[in-house]
Backbone as CSV, one residue per row, in Angstrom:
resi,resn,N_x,N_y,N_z,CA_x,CA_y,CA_z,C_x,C_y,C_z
1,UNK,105.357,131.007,85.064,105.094,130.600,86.450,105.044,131.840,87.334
2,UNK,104.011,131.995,88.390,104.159,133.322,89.229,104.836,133.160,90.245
3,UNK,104.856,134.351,90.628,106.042,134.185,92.153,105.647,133.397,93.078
4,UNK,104.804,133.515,93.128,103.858,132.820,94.267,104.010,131.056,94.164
5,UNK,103.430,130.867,92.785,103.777,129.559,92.532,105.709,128.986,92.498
6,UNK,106.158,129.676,92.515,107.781,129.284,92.540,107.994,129.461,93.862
7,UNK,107.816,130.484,94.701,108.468,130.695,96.190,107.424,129.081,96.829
8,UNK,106.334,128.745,96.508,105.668,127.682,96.528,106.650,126.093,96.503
9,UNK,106.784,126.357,95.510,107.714,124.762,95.020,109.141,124.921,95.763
10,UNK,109.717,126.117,95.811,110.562,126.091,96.189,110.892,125.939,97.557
11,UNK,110.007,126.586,98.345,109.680,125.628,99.869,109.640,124.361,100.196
12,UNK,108.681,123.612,99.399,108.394,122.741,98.931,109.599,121.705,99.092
13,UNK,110.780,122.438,97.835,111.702,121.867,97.728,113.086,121.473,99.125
14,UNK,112.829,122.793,99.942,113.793,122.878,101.084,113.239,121.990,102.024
15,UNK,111.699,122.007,102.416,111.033,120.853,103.603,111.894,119.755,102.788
16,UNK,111.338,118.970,101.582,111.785,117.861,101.315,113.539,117.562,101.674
17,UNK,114.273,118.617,100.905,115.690,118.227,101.151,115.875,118.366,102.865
18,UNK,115.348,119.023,103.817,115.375,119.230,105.122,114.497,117.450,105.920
19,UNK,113.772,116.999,105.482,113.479,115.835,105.763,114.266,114.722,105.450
20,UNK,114.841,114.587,104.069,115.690,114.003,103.511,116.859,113.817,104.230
21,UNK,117.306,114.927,104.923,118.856,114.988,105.994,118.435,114.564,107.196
22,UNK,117.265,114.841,107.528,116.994,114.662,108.642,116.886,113.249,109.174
23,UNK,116.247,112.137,108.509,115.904,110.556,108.021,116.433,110.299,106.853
24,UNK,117.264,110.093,106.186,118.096,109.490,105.638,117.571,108.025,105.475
25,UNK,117.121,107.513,106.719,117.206,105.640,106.795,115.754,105.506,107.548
26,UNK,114.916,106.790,106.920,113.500,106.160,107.620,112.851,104.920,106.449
27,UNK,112.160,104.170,107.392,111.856,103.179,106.729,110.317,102.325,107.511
28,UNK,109.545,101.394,107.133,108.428,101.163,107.731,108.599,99.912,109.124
29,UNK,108.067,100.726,109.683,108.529,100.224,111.438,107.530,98.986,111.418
30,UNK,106.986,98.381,111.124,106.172,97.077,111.140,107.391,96.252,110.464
31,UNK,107.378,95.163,111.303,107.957,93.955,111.540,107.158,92.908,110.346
32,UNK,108.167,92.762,109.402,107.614,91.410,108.212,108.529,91.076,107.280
33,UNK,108.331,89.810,107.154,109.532,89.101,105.813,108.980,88.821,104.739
34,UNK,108.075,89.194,104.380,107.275,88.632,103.069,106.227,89.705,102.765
35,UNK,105.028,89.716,101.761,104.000,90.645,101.453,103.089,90.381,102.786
36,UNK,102.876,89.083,102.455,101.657,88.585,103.383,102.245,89.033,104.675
37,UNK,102.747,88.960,105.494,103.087,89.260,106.951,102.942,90.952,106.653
38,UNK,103.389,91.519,105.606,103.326,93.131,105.558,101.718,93.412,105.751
39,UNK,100.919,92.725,104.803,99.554,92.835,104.530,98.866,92.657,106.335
40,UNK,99.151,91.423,106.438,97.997,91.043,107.860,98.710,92.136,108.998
41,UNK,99.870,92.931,108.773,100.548,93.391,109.989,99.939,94.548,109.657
42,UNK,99.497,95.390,108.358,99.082,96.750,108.360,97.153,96.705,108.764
43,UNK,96.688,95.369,108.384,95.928,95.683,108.680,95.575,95.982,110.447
44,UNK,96.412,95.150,111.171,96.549,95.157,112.290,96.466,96.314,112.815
45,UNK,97.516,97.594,112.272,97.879,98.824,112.668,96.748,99.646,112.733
46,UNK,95.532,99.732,112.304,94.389,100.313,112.295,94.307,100.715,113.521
47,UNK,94.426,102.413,114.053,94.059,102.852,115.454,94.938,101.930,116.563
48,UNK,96.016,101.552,116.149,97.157,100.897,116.973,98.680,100.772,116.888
49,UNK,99.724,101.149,117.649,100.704,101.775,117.327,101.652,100.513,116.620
50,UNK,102.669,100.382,115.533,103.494,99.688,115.231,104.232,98.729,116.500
51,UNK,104.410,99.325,117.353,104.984,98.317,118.366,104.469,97.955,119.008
52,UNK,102.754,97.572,119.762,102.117,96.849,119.599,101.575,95.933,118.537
53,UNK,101.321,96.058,117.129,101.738,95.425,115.843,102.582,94.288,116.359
54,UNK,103.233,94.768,116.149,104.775,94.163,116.271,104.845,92.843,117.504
55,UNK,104.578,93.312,118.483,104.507,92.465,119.360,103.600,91.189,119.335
56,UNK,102.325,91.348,118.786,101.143,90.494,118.447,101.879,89.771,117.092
57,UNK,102.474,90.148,116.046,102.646,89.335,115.197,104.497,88.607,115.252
58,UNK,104.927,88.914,116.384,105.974,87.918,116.503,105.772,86.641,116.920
59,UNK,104.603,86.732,117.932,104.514,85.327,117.977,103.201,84.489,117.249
60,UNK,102.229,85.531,116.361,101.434,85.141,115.119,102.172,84.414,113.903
61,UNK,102.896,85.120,113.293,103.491,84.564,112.319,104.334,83.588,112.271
62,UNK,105.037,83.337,113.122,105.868,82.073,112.926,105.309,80.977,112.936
63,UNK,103.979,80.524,113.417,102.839,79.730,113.491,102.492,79.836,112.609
64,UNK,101.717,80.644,111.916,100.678,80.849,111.068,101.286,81.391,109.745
65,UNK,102.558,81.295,109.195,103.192,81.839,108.110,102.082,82.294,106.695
66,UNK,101.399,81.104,106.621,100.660,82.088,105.547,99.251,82.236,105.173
67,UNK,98.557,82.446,104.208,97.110,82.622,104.418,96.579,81.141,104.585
68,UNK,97.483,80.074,103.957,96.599,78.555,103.835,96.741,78.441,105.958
69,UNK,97.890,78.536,106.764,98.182,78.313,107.434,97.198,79.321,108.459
70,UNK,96.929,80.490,108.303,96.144,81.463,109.184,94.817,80.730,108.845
71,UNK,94.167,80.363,108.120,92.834,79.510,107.906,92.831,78.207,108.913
72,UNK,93.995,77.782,109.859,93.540,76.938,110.510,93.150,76.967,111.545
73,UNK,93.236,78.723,112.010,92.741,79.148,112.666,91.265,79.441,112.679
74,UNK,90.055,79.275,113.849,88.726,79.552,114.223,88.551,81.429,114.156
75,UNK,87.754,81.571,113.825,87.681,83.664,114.079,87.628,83.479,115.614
76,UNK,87.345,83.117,116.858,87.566,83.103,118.282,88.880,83.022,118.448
77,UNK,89.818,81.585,117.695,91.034,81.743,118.185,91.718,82.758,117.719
78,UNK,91.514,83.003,116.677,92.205,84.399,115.739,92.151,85.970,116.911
79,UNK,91.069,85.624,117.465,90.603,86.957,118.059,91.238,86.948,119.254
80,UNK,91.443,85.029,119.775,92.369,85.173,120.993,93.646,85.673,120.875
81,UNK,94.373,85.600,119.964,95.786,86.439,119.785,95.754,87.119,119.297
82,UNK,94.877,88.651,119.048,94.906,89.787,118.937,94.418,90.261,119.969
83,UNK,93.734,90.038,120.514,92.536,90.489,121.451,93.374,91.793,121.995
84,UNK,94.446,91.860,122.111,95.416,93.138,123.086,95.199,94.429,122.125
85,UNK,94.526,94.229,121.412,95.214,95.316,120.017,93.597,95.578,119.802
86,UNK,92.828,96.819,119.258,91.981,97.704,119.215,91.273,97.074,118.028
87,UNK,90.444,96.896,117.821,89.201,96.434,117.056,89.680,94.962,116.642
88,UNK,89.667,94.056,117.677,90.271,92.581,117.092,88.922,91.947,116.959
89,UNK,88.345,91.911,116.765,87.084,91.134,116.762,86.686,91.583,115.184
90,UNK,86.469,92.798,114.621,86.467,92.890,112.996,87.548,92.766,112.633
91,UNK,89.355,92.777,112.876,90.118,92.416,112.230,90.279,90.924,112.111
92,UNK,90.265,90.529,113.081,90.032,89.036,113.211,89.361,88.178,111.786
93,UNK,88.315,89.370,111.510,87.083,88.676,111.017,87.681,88.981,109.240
94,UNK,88.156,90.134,109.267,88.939,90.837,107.775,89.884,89.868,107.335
95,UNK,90.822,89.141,108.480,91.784,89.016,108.470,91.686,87.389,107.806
96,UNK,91.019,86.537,108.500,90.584,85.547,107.737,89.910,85.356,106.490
97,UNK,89.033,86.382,106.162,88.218,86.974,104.873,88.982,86.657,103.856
98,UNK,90.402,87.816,104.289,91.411,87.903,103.132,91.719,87.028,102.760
99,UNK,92.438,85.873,103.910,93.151,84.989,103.537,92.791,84.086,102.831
100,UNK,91.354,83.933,102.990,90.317,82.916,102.566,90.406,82.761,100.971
101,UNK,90.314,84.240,100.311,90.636,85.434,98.588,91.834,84.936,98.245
102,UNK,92.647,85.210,99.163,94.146,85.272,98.646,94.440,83.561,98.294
103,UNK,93.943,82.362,99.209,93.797,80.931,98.957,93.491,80.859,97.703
104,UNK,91.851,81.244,97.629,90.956,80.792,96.836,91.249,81.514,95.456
105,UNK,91.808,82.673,95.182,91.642,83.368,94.253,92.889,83.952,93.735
106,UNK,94.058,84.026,94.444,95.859,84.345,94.237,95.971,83.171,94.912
107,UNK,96.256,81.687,94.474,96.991,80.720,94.752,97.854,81.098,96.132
108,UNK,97.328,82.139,97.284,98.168,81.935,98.347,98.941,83.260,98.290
109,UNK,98.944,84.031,97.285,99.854,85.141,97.013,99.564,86.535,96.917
110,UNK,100.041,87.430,97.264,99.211,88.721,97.984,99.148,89.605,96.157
111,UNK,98.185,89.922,95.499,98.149,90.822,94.434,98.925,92.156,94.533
112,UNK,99.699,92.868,93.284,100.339,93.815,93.195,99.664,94.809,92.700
113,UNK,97.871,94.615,92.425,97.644,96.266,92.321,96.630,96.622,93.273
114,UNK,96.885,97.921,93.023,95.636,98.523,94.208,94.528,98.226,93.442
115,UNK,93.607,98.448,92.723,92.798,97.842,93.065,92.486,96.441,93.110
116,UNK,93.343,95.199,92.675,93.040,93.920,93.842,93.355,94.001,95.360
117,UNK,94.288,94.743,95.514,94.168,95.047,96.881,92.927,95.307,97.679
118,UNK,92.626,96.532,97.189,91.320,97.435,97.886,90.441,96.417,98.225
119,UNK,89.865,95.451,97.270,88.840,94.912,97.276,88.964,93.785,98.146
120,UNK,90.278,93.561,99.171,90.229,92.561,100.143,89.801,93.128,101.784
121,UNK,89.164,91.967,102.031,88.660,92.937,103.676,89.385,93.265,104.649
122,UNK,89.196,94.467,104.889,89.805,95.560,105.745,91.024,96.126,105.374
123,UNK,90.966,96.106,103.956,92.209,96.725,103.344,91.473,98.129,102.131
124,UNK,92.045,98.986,103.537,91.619,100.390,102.524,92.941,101.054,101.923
125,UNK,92.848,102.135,101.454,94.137,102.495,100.408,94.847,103.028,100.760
126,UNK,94.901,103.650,102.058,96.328,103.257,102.958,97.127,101.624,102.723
127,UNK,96.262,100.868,103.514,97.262,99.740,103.434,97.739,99.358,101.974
128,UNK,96.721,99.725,101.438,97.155,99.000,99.851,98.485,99.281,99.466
129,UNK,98.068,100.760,99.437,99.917,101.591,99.528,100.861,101.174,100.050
130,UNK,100.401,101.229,101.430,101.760,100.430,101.635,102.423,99.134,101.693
131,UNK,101.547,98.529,101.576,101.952,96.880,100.782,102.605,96.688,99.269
132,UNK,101.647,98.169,98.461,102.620,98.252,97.238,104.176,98.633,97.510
133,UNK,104.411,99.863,98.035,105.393,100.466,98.365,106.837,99.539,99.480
134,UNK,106.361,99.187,99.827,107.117,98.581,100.668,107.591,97.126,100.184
135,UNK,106.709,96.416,100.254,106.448,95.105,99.711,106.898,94.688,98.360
136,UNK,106.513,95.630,97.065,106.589,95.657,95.955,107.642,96.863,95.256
137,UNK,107.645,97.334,95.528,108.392,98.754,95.807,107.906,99.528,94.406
138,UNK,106.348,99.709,94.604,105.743,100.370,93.875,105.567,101.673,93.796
139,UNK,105.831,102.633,93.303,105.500,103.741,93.539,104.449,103.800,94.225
140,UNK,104.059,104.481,95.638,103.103,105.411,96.333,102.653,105.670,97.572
141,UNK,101.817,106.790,97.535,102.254,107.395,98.760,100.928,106.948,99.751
142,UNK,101.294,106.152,100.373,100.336,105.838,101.670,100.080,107.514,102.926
143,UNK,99.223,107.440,102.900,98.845,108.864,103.767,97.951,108.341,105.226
144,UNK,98.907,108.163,106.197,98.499,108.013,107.355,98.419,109.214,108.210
145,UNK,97.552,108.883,109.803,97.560,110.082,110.553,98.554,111.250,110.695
146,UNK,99.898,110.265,110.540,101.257,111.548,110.593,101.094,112.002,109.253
147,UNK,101.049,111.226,108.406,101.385,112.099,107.273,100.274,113.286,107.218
148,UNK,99.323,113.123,107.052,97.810,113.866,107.151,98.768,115.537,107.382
149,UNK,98.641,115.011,109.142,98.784,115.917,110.138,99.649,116.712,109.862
150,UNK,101.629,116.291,109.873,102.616,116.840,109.255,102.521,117.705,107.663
151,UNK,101.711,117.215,106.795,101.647,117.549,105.660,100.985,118.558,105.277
152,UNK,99.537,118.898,106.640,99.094,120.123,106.153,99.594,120.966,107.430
153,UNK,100.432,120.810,108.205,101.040,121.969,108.982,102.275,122.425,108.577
154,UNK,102.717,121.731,107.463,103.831,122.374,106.886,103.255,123.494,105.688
155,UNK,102.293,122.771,105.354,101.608,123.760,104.344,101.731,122.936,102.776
156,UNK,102.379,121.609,103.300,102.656,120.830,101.837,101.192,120.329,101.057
157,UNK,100.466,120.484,102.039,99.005,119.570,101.633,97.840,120.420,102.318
158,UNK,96.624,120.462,101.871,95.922,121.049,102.590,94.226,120.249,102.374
159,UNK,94.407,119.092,103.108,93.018,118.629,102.891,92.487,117.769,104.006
160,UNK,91.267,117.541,104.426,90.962,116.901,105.550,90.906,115.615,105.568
161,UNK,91.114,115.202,104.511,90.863,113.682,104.393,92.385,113.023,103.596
162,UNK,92.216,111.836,103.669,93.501,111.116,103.367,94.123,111.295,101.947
163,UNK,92.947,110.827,101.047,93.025,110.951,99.489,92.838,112.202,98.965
164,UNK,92.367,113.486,99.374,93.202,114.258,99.049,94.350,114.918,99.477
165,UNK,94.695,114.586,100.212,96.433,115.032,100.869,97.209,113.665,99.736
166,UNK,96.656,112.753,99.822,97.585,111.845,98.603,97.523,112.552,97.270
167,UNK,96.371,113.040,96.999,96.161,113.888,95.528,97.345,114.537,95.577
168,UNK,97.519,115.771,96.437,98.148,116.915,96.779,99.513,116.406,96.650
169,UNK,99.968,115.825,97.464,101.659,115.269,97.768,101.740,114.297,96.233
170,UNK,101.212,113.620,95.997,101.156,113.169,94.620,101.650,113.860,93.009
171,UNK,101.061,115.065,93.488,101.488,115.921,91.828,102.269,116.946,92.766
172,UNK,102.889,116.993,94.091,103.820,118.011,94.078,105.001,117.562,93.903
173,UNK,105.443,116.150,94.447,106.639,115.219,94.173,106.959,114.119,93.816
174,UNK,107.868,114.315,92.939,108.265,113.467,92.106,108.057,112.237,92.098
175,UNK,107.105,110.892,91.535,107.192,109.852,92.003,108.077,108.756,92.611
176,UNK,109.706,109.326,92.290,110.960,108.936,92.748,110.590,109.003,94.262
177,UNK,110.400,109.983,94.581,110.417,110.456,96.135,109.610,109.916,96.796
178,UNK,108.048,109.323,96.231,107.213,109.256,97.269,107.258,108.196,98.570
179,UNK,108.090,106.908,98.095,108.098,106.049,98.931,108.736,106.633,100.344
180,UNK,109.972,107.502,100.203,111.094,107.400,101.051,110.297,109.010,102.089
181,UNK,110.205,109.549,101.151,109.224,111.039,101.728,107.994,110.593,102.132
182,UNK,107.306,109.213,101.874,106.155,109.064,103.240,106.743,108.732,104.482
183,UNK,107.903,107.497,104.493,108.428,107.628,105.782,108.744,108.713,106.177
184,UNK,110.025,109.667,105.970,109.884,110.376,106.781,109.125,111.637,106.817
185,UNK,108.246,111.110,106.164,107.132,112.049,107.524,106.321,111.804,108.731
186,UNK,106.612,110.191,107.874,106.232,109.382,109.053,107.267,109.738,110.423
187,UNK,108.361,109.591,110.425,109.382,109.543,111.383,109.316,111.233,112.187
188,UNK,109.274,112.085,111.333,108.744,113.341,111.601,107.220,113.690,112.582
189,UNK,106.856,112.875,112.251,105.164,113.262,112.927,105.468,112.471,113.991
190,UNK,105.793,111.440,114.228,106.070,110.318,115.638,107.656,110.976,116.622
191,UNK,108.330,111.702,115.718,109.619,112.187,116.942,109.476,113.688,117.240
192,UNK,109.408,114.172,116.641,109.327,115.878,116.371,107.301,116.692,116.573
193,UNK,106.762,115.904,115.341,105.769,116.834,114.968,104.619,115.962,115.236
194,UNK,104.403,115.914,116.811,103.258,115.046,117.605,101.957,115.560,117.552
195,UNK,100.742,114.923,117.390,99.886,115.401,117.283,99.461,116.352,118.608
196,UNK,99.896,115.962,119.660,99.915,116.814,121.300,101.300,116.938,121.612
197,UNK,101.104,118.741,121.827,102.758,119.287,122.217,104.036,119.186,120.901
198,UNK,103.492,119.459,119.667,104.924,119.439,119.112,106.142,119.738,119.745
199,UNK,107.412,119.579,119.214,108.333,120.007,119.718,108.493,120.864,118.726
200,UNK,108.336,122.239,118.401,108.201,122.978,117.318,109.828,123.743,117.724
201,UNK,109.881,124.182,118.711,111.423,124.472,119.107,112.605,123.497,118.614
202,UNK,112.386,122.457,118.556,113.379,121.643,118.524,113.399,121.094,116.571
203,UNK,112.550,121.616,116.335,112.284,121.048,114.761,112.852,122.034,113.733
204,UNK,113.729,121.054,112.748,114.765,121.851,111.654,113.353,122.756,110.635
205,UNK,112.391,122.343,111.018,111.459,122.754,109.895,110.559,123.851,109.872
206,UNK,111.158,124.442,111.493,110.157,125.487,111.658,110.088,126.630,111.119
207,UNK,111.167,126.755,110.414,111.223,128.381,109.513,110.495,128.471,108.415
208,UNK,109.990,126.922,107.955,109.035,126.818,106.716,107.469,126.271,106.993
209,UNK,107.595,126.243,108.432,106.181,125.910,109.194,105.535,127.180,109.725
210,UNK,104.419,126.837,108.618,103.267,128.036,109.130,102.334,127.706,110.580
211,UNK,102.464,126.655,110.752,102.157,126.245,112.379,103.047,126.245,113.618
212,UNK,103.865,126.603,113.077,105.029,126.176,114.401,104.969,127.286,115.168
213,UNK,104.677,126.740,116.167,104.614,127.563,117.506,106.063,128.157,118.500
214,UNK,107.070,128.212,118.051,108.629,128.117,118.182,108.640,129.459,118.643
215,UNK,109.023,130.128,119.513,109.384,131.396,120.246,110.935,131.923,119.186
216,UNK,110.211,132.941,118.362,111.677,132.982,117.366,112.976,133.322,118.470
217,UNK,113.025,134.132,119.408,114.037,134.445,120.651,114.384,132.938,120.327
218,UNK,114.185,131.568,120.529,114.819,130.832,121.077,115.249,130.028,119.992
219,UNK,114.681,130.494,118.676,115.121,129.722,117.710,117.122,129.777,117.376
220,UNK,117.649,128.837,117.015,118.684,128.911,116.569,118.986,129.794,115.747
221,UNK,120.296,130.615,115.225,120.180,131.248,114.170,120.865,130.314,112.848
222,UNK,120.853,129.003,113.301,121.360,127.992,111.712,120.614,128.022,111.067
223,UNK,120.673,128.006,109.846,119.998,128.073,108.680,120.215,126.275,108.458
224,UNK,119.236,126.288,107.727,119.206,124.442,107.236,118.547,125.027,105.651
225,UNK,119.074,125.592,105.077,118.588,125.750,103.571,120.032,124.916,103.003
226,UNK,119.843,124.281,102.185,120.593,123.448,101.483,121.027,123.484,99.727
């Protein structure tokens, strides 16, 4: 192994244990008791924050518990109780699609692999992921905007698109890790490492961030190597 490749992993290794302390109890901020409520709630999240999510499907789901029950809904009325939330008129339209599959074709019951997943409407491999992961507690790593973002400014990932930053984070850690290490990076990219204005001063991670903009004068002199 060269130096390069070890001082590599071994960074590698300190972000992770430095995230790990940091979120301890990160976990997926969408509101659901079952697959199906996980499923129709991620698709929801598309270009819309979890707590809007959240808000639209507290008073969705208790009505509409499951796909036979969301089918008694019209795509207008469907669209009337999203309508607050960013592309409701094609989720609306996905959203019944699915349910329609999941009736007709899983007796009502959300499938456990990605690809039956993928192939339901408006479910790309983000959500799939995380319906496995969460839902199923499948190994894998869902790669959303934070993760993206966080992952190649740490230097853990370096790709412009989703699936390969999943490639990347995929064969660098351990499949044990991936569920709990997408949250928090999730939790990382939404408190700390914002897409406008990081708080790069205030972040345990900046000594291993090749982006961090942190005025070393003001950095702490604690070490967080573990």
């Amino acid at each position: 192994m060269s130096s390069k490749n070890y001082d590599s992993e071994k960074k590698s290794s300190e972000i992770l244990k430095l995230l790990a302390m940091a979120y301890p109890d990160a976990y997926c901020e969408l509101t659901y008791k079952n697959p199906f409520e996980l499923l129709i709630a991620t698709i929801l999240s598309a270009q819309a924050t979890d707590q809007k999510v959240n808000q639209i499907t507290s008073k969705l789901f208790p009505s509409y518990p499951t796909p036979a029950d969301m089918l008694r809904l019209t795509p207008s009325q469907l669209e009337a109780k999203i309508k607050s939330i960013g592309l409701y008129r094609t989720k609306a339209h996905n959203i019944l699609e699915t349910c329609r599959i999941l009736v007709e074709d899983y007796d009502g019951e959300v499938p456990k692999t990605l690809a039956e997943l993928i192939n339901l409407p408006g479910v790309g491999r983000k959500t799939a992921n995380v319906v496995l992961a969460n839902a199923f507690g499948v190994p894998a790593f869902p790669v959303d905007t934070h993760v993206l973002r966080v992952s190649n400014r740490l230097g853990l990932a370096q790709g412009k698109n989703p699936f390969e930053v999943e490639n990347t984070l995929t064969a660098l850690i351990p499949s044990e890790l991936w569920i709990d290490t997408h949250h928090q990076l999730i939790f990382h990219g939404r408190r700390v490492c914002s897409a406008k204005n990081p708080q790069c001063g205030q972040c345990l991670l900046r000594e291993y961030c090749p982006s961090s903009k942190a005025d070393p004068s003001s950095v702490a002199s604690k070490s967080y190597n573990l």
